[in-house]
C-alpha positions, 0 to 999 in steps of 0.5 A: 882498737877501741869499742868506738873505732869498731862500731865506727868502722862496721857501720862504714862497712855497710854502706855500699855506693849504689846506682839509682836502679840498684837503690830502687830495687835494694828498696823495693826488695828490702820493703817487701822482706820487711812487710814496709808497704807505705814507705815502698810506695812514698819513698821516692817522694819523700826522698825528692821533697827531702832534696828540696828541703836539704834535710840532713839523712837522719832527718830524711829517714825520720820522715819515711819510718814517720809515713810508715807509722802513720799509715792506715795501712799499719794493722798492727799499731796499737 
């Protein structure tokens, strides 16, 4: 097996098919554990406009990690 065909199928193996409720509440807690207040708050919007625009998921993911950046909220930027 190659060391591609084992990144692949560990990143395959992470991802689990989740319901909305389950999602919501996978984020909630992950955004708390991960001190992440700014994307807990807006990711349900971003994640609408994202639909809208048909942003591909990498995109979508750019756009949240960005908010969370840019927030004021970020006490720790430099």
């Amino acid at each position: 097996m190659s060391p591609r065909t084992t990144t692949e199928t560990r990143a395959r193996a992470a991802v689990t098919a989740l319901s909305e409720p389950a999602a919501e509440a996978a984020i909630t807690a992950a955004t708390k554990i991960l001190g992440l207040p700014t994307i807990r708050d807006e990711h349900a919007r971003i994640a609408e406009a994202a639909a809208r625009e048909r942003l591909t998921h990498k995109a979508f993911l750019a756009e949240v990690l960005t908010a969370e950046c840019e927030s004021p909220r970020v006490w720790w930027r430099v």
